[in-house]
BAMARVO-109401 format. One record per residue (C-alpha): residue number from 1; residue in one letter; chain; x, y, z. Coordinates in steps of 0.05 Angstrom, whole numbers. Example, Ala and Ser with C-alpha at 12.3 -4.5 7.8 and 13.67 -1.06 7.14 Angstrom:
! BAMARVO-109401
{resi 1; resn A; chain A; x 246; y -90; z 156} $
{resi 2; resn S; chain A; x 273; y -21; z 143} $
END
This chain:
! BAMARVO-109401
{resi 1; resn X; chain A; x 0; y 0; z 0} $
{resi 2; resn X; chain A; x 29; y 73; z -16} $
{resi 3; resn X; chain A; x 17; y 143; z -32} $
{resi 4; resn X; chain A; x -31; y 158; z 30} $
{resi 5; resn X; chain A; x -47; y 225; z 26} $
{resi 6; resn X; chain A; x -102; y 263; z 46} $
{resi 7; resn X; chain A; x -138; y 310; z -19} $
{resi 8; resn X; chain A; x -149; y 377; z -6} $
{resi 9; resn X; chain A; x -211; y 401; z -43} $
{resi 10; resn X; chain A; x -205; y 476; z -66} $
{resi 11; resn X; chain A; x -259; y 527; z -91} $
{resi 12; resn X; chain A; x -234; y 597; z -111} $
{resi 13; resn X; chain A; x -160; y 581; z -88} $
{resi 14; resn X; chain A; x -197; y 564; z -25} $
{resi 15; resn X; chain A; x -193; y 495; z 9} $
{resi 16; resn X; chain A; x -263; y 481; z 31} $
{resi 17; resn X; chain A; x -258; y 399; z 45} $
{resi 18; resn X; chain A; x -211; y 348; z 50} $
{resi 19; resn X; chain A; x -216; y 276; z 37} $
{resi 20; resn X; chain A; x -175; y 203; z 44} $
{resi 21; resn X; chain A; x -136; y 180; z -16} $
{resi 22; resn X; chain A; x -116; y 116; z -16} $
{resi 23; resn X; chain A; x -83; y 71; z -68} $
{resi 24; resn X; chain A; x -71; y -1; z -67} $
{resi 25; resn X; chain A; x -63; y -65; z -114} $
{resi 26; resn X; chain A; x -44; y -34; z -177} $
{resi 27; resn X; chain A; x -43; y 30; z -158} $
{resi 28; resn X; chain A; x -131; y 29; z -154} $
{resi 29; resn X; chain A; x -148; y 89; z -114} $
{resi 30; resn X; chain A; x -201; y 96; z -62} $
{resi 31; resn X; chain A; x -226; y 161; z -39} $
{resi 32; resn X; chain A; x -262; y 168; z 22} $
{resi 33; resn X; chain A; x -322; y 228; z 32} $
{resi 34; resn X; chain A; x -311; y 304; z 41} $
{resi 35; resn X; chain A; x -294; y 319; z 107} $
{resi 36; resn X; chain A; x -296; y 396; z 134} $
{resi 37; resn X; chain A; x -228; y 385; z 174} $
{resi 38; resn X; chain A; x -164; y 344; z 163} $
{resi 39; resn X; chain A; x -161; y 298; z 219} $
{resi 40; resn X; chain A; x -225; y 272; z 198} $
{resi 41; resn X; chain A; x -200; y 260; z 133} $
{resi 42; resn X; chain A; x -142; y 232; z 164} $
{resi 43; resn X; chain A; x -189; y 183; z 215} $
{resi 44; resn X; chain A; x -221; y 162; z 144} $
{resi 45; resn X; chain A; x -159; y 143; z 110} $
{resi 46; resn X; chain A; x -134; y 101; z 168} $
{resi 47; resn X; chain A; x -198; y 63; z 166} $
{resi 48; resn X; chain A; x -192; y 45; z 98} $
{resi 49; resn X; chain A; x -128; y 21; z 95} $
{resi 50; resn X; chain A; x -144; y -24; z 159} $
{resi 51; resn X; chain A; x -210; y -51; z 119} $
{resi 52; resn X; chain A; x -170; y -56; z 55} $
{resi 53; resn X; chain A; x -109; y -112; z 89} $
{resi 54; resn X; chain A; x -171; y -142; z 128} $
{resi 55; resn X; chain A; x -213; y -159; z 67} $
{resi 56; resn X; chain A; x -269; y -121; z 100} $
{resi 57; resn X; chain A; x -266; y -63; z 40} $
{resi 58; resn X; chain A; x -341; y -50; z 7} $
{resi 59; resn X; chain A; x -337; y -41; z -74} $
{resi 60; resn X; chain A; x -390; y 7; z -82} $
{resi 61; resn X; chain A; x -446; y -20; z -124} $
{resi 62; resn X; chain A; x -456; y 18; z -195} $
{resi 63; resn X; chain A; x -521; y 11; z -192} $
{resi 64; resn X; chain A; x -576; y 62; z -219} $
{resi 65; resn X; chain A; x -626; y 86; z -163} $
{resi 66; resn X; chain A; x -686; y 55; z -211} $
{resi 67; resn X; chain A; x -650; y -11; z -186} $
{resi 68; resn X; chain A; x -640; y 2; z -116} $
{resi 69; resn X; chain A; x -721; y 29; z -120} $
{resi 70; resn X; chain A; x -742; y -29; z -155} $
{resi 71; resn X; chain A; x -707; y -83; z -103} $
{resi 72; resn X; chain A; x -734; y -34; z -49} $
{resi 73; resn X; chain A; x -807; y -42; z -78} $
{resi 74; resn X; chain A; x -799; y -108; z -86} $
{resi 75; resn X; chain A; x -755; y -139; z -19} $
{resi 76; resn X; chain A; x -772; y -85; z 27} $
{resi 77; resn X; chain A; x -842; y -35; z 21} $
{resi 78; resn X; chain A; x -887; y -97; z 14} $
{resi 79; resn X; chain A; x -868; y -124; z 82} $
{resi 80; resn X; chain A; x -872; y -52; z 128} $
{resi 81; resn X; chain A; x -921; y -7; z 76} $
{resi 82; resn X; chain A; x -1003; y -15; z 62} $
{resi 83; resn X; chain A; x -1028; y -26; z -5} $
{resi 84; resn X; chain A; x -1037; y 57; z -3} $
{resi 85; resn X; chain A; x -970; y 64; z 19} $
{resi 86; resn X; chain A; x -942; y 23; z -29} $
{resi 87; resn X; chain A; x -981; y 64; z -87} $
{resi 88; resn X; chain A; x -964; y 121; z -65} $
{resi 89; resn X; chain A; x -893; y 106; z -68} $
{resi 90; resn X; chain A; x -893; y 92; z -141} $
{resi 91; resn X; chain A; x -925; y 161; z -155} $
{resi 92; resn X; chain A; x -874; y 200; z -114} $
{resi 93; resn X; chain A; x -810; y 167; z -152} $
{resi 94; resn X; chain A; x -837; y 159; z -224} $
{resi 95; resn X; chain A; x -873; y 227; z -224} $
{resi 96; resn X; chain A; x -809; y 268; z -187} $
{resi 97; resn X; chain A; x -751; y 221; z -162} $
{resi 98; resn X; chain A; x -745; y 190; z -225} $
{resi 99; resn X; chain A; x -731; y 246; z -274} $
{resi 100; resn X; chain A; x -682; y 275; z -231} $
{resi 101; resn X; chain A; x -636; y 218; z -208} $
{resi 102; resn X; chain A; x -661; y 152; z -237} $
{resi 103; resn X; chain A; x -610; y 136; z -286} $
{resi 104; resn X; chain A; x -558; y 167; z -237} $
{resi 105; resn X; chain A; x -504; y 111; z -200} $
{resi 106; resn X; chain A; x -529; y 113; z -132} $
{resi 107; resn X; chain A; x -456; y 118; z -109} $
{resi 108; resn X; chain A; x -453; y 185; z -148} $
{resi 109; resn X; chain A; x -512; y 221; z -117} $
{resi 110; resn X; chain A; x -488; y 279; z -77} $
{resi 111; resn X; chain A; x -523; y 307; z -18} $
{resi 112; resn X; chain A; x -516; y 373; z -39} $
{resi 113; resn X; chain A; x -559; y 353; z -102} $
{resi 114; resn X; chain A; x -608; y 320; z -62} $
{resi 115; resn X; chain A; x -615; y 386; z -11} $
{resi 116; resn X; chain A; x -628; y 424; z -81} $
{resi 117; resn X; chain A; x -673; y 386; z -117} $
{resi 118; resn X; chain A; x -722; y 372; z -53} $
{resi 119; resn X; chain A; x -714; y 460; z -47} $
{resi 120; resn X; chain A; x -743; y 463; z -128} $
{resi 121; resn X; chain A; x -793; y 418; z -98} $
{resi 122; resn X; chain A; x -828; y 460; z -48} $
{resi 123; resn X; chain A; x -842; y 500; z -103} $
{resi 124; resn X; chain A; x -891; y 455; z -129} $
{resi 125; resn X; chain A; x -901; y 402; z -69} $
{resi 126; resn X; chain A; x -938; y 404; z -8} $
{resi 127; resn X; chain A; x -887; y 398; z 58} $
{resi 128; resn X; chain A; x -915; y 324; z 68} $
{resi 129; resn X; chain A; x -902; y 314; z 5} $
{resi 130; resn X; chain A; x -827; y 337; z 4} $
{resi 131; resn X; chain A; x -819; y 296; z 72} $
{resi 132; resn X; chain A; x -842; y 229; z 28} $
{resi 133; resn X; chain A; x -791; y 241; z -24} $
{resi 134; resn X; chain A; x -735; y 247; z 28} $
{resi 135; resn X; chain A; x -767; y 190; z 61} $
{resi 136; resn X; chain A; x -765; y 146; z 6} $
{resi 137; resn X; chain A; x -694; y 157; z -16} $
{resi 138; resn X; chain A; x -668; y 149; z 46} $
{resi 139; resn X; chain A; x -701; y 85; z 56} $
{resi 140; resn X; chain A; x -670; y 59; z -12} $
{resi 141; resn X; chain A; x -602; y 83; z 9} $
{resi 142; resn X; chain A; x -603; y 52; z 85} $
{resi 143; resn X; chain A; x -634; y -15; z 43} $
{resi 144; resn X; chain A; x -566; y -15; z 4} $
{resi 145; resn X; chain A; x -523; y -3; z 59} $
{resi 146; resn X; chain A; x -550; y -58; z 94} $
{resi 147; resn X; chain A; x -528; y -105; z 44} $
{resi 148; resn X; chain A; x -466; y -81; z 43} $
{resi 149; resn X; chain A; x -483; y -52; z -31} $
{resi 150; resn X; chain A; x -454; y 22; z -13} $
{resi 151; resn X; chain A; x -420; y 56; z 38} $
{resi 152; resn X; chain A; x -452; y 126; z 48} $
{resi 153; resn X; chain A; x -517; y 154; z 50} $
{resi 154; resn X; chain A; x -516; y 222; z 27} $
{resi 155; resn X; chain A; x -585; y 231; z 60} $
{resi 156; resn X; chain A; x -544; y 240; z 120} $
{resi 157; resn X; chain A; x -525; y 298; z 101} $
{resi 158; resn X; chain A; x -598; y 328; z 70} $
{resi 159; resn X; chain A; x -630; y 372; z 113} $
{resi 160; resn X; chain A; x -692; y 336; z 135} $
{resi 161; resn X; chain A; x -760; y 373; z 124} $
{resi 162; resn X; chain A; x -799; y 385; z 177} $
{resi 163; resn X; chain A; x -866; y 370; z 183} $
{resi 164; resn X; chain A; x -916; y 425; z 180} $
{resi 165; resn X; chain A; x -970; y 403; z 216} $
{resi 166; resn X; chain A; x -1038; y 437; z 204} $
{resi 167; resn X; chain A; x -1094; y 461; z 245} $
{resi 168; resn X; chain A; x -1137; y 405; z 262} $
{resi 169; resn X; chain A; x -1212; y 407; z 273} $
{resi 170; resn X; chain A; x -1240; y 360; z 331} $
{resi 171; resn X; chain A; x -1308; y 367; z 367} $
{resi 172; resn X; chain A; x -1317; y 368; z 444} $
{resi 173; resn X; chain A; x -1352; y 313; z 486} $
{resi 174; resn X; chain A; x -1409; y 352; z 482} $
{resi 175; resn X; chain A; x -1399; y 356; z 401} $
{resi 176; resn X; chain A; x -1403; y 287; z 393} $
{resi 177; resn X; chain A; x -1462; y 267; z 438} $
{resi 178; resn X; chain A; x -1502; y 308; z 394} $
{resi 179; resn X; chain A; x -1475; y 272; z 330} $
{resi 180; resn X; chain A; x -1484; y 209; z 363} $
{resi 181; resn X; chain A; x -1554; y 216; z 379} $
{resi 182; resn X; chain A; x -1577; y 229; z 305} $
{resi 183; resn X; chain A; x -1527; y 180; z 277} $
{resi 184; resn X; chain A; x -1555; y 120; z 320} $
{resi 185; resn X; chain A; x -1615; y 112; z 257} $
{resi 186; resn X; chain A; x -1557; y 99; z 208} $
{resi 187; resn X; chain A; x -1528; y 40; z 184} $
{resi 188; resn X; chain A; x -1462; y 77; z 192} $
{resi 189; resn X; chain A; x -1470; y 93; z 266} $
{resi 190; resn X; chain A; x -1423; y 33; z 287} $
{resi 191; resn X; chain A; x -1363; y 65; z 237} $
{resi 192; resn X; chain A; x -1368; y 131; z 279} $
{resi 193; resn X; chain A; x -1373; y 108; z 342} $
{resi 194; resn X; chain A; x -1315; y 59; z 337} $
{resi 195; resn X; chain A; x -1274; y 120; z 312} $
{resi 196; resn X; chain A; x -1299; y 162; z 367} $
{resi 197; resn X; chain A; x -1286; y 107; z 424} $
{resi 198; resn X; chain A; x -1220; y 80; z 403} $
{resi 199; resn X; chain A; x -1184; y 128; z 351} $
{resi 200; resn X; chain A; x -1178; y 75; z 287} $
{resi 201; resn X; chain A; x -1165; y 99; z 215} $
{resi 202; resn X; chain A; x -1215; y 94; z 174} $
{resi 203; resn X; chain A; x -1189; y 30; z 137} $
{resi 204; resn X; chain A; x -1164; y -5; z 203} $
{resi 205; resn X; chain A; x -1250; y -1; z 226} $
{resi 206; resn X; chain A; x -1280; y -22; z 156} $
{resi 207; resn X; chain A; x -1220; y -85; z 160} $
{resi 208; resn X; chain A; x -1247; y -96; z 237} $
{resi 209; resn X; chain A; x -1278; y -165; z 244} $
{resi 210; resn X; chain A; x -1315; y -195; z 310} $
{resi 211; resn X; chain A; x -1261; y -251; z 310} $
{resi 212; resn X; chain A; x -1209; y -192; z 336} $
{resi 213; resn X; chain A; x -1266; y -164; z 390} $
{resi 214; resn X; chain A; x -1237; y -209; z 456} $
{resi 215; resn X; chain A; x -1306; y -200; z 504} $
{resi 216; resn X; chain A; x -1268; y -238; z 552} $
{resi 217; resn X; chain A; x -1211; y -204; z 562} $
{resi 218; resn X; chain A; x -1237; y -137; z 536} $
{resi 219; resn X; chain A; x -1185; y -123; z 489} $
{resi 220; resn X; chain A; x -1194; y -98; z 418} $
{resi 221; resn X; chain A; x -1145; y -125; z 364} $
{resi 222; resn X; chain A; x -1123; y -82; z 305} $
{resi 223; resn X; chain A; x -1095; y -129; z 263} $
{resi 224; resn X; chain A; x -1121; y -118; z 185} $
{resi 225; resn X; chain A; x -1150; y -64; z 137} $
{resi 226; resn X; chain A; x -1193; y -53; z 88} $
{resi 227; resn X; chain A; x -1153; y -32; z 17} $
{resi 228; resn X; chain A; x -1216; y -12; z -19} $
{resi 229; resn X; chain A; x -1178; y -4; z -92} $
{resi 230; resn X; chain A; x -1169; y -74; z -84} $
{resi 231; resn X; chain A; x -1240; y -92; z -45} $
{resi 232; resn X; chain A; x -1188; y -135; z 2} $
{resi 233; resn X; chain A; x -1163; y -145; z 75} $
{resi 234; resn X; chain A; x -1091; y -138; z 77} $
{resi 235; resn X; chain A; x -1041; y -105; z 116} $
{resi 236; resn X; chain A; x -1040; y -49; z 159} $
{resi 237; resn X; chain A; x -1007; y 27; z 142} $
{resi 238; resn X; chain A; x -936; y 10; z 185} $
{resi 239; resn X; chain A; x -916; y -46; z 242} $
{resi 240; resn X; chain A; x -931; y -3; z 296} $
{resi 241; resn X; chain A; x -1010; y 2; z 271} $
{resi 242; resn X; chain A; x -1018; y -75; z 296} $
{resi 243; resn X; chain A; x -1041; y -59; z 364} $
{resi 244; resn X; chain A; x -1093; y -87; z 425} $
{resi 245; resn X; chain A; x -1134; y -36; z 459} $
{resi 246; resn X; chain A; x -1168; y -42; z 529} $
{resi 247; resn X; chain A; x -1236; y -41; z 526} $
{resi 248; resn X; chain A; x -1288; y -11; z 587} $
{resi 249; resn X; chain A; x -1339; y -47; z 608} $
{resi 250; resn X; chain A; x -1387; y -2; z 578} $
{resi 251; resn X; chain A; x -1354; y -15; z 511} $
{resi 252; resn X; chain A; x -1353; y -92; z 520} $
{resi 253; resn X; chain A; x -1445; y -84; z 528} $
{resi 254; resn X; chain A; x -1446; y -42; z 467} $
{resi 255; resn X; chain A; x -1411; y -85; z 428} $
{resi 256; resn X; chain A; x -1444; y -147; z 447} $
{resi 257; resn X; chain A; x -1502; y -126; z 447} $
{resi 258; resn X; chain A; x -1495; y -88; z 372} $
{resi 259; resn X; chain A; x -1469; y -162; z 357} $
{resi 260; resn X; chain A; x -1529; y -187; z 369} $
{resi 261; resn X; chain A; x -1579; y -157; z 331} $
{resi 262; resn X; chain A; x -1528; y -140; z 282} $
{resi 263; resn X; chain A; x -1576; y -155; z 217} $
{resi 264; resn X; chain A; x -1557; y -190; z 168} $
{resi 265; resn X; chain A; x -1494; y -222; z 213} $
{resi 266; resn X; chain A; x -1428; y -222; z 178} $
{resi 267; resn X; chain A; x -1366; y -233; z 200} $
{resi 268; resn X; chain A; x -1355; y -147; z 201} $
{resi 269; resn X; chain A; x -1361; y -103; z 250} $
{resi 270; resn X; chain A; x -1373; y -54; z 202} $
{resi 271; resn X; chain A; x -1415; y -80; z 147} $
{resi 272; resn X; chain A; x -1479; y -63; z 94} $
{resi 273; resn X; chain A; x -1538; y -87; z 82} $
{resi 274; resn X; chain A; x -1514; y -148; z 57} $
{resi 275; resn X; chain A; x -1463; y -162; z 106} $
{resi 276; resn X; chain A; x -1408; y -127; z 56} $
{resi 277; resn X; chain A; x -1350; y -79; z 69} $
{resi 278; resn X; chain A; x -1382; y -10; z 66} $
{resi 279; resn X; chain A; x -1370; y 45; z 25} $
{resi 280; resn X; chain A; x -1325; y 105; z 47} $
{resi 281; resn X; chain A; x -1363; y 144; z -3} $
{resi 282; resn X; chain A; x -1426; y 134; z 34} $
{resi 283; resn X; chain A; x -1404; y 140; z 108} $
{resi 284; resn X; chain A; x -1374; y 202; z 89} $
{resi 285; resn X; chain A; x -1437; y 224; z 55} $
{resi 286; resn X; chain A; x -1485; y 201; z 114} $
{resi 287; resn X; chain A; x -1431; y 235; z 161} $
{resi 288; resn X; chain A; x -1444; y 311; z 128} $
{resi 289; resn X; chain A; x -1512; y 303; z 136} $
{resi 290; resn X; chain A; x -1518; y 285; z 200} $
{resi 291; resn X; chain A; x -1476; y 335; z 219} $
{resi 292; resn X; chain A; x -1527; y 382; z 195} $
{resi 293; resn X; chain A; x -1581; y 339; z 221} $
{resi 294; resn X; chain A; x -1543; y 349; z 299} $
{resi 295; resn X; chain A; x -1525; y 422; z 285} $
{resi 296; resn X; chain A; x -1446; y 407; z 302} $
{resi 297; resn X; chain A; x -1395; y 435; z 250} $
{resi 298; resn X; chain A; x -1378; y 390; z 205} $
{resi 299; resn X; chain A; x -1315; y 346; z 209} $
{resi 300; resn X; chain A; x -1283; y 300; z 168} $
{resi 301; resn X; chain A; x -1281; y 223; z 182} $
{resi 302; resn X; chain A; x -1206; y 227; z 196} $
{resi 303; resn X; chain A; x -1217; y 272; z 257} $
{resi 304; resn X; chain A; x -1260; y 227; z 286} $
{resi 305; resn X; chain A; x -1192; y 199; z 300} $
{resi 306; resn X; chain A; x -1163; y 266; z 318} $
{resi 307; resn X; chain A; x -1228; y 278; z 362} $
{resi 308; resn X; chain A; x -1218; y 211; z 400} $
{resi 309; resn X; chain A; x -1139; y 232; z 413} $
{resi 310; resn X; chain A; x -1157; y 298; z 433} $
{resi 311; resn X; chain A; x -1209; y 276; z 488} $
{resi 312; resn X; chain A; x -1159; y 236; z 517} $
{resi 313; resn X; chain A; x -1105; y 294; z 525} $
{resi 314; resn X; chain A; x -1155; y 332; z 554} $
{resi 315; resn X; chain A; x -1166; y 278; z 599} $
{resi 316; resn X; chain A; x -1096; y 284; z 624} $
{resi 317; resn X; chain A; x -1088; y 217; z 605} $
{resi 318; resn X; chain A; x -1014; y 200; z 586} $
{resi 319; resn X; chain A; x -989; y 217; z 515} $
{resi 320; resn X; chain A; x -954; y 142; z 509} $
{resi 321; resn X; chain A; x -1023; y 109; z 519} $
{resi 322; resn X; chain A; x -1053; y 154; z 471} $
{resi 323; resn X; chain A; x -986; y 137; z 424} $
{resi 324; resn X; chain A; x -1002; y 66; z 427} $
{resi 325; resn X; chain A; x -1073; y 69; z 425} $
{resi 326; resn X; chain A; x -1069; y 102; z 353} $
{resi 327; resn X; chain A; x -1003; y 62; z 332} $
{resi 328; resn X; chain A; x -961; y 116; z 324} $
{resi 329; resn X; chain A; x -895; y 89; z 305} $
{resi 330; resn X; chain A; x -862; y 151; z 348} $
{resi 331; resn X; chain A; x -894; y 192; z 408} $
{resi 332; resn X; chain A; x -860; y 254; z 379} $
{resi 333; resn X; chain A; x -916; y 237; z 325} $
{resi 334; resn X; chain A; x -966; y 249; z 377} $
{resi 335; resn X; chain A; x -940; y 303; z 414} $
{resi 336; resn X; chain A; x -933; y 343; z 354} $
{resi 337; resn X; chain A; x -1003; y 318; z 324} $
{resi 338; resn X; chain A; x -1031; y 340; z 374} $
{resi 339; resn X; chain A; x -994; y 407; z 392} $
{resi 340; resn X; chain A; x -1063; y 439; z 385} $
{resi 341; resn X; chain A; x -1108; y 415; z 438} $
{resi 342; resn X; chain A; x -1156; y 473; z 450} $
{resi 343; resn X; chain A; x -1139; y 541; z 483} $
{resi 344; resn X; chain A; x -1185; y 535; z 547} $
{resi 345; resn X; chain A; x -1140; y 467; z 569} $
{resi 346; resn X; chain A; x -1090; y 508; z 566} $
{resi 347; resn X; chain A; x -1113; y 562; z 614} $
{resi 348; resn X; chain A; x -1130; y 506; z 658} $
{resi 349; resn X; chain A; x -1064; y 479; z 664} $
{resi 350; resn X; chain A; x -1043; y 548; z 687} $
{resi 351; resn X; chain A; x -1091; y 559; z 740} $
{resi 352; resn X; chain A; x -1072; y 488; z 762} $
{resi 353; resn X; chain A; x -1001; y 511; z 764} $
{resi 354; resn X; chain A; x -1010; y 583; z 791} $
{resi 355; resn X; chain A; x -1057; y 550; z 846} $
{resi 356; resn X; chain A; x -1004; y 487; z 860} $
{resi 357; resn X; chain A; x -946; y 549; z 867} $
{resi 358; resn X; chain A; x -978; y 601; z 903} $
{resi 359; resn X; chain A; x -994; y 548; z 961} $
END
């Protein structure tokens, strides 16, 4: 091995970076990654040489990221995304990933490209959309270090967007009573109050099946959805979505008892006139007008979800159980979800600490 050196990168007649050099076998050189300071460099160049005597060196890949996308697709997204997920995935890289970098080696792909392509983006995208590109790319790239395929991941150095989490409209206890009360002469009446008592998505209570409703031991298992495109049960939106949720005793009645006279039977919690997985479409339509039916302000289906979560905060009732209970993946998820819960809690927890201080 000879002719360690360490590269100094210039711009202007500036140096701005420095990085490892190493030769070896024929005089093949291996460069390490810009560093911002020499001793870095210098730690990099060390390690290669060690992994290059060892046998432990990794040959980057050459690759194109359509490749690494297509064995991510295929390997990895089935197994941890929904059918949605999945879809949506495919429309992100063809329709903006794609142009951009798909023919590109994946070893080539600076991170300084990457921070400037997802900045054209906002132009365009919405911020969660701009979050799923960088999501998606950095998923391919960990995928490929993984196997050893590459060494960096320039998403590491991509500033990650953050999410820009929007006003959320809920209803209070008093709110939903009233929707309640006219809802009970729907057929759609069990969709909302599942949503209102326990927090599931939408798909996650049209997939729910009496099989998963433990009476016993008064647990509720969320274990399948409902992919409508495809009119099938199938997997749920991420691992942490697979969840059991305690059920009161006053929860446990209902249910039996809506079991019972549950006409025609099927094996749904949630089903039509024929024992069928409903229609979004039509609880969503049933759901404005009974909203104007009950005189609350109308909401959408997903913040029956949001409503549920939102109670429970007000409740004082821990953020982690709340976390789990809607199988958020992260509690920072929840705690910034749910950033908004309404002004008049907040004055509450003031007087609570004014009157706890002051005594």
């Amino acid at each position: 091995m000879s002719k360690l050196a360490i590269e100094k990168i210039y711009k202007n007649g500036v140096v701005t970076a420095y990085r490892s050099n190493v030769y070896y076998k024929n005089n093949k050189r291996f460069i390490g990654p810009r560093r911002q300071t020499q001793k870095e460099a210098q730690l990099d160049e060390l390690e290669q040489k060690k992994n290059l005597l060892t046998g432990n060196h990794i040959e980057d890949s050459k690759k194109i990221l359509n490749e690494g996308f297509d064995d991510y697709m295929t390997l990895v997204a089935p197994k941890n995304l929904s059918l949605n997920s999945l879809s949506a995935a495919r429309s992100h890289y063809k329709n903006h990933i794609e142009p951009t970098f798909g023919f590109r080696e994946m070893n080539s792909i600076k991170s300084i490209e990457i921070q400037k392509f997802l900045v054209i983006k906002e132009k365009d995208l919405a911020n969660a959309s701009i979050i799923k590109l960088y999501t998606l790319m950095n998923q391919i790239y960990k995928m490929s270090i993984r196997w050893n395929e590459l060494k960096f991941n320039p998403l590491d150095g991509v500033q990650k967007p953050h999410p820009d989490y929007k006003k959320i409209n809920t209803w209070t206890k008093e709110e939903c009573h009233q929707f309640l009360s006219v809802a009970q002469e729907y057929q759609s009446y069990i969709a909302y109050w599942i949503a209102l008592q326990f927090g599931l998505r939408f798909s996650e209570i049209l997939g729910l099946q009496w099989k998963y409703v433990d009476f016993k031991n008064k647990s509720l298992h969320v274990e399948q959805a409902y992919h409508e495109e495809t009119k099938q049960l199938g997997s749920l939106k991420t691992k942490s979505s697979k969840r059991s949720i305690p059920m009161s005793n006053q929860q446990v009645m209902f249910l039996k008892q809506y079991k019972e006279r549950q006409n025609p039977i099927s094996p749904l919690v949630v089903a039509n006139s024929k024992g069928n997985f409903m229609m979004k479409r039509n609880i969503r339509r049933a759901m404005s007008s009974i909203c104007e039916r009950a005189e609350v302000k109308s909401i959408t289906f997903h913040e029956l979800r949001h409503t549920h979560a939102t109670l429970m905060l007000e409740m004082n009732e821990h953020v982690k159980i709340v976390q789990q209970r809607l199988g958020h993946a992260k509690v920072e998820t929840t705690i910034n979800t749910y950033s908004h819960v309404r002004p008049e809690i907040h004055q509450k927890s003031a007087q609570r600490f004014s009157d706890f201080f002051e005594m």
